[in-house]
N, C-alpha and C positions, 0 to 999 in steps of 0.2 A: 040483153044488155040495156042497161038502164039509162036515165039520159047522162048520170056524171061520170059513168064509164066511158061513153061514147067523148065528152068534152074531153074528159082526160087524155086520150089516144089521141083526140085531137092534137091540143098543143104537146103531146109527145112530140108528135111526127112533124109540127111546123117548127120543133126545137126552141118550144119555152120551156124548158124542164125546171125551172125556179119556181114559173106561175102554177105549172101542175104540182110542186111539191105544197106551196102557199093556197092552194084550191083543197088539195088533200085533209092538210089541217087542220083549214077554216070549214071542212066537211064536216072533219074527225071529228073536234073542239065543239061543235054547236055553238059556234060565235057567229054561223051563217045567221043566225035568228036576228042578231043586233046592227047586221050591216043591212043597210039600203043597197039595192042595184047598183046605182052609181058608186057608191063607200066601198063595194067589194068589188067591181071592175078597178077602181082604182088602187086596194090594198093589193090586188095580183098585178096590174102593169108596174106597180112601186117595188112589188117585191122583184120581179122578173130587169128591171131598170137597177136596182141594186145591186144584183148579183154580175151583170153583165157588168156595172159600172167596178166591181169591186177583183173582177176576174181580170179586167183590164189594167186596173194598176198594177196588180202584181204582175200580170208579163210584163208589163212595159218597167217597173223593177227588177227583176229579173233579166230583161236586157240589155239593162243598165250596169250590170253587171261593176256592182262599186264596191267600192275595197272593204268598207266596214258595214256591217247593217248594226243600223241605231234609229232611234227615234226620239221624239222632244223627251217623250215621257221617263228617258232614260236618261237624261244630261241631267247632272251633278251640280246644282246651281249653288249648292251650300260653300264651295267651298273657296278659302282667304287666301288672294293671289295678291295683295297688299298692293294692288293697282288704284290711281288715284284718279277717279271717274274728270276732275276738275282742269288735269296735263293733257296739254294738247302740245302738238309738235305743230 
C-alpha cells in the first residue's frame, strides 16, 4: 500500500469523505504539481468545509419543511403590477 492509499483510508475512516474525494482528483488530474503544501492542505479542508457547509442547509431546509420551494433566481421581476413605488399610506 502506497502512501495515498494509506492517507486515503485515513480520512475514510475519520469521515472526510469530500477531502478523500478532492485528494483523489487532485491525484487523478495532476494538478498536485501546481499546488504548494499549504494550497492543497487548504483546497481539501475548503472542499471538505463546503460540502459539510452545503449538506447542512439542505437539512436544515428540509426541516423546514415550507410550502413552496423557490429561490431569488426564480422570481419573476419583469412583471407590471401598475404599483406606484412614490404612494405611501
Amino acid at each position: 500500500m502506497n502512501n495515498n492509499q494509506a492517507t486515503l483510508r485515513k480520512l475514510e475512516q475519520m469521515k472526510f469523505h469530500c477531502m478523500a474525494r478532492a485528494f483523489t482528483s487532485t491525484m487523478a488530474t495532476g494538478v498536485r504539481n501546481h499546488f504548494t503544501a499549504d494550497e492543497l492542505v487548504s483546497h481539501l479542508v475548503d472542499a471538505e468545509w463546503d460540502d459539510r457547509h452545503n449538506r447542512k442547509l439542505a437539512r436544515l431546509l428540509k426541516g423546514a419543511r415550507f410550502r413552496y420551494s423557490a429561490s431569488f433566481e426564480e422570481i419573476d421581476f419583469t412583471l407590471n403590477r401598475d404599483i406606484d413605488k412614490n404612494l405611501r399610506k
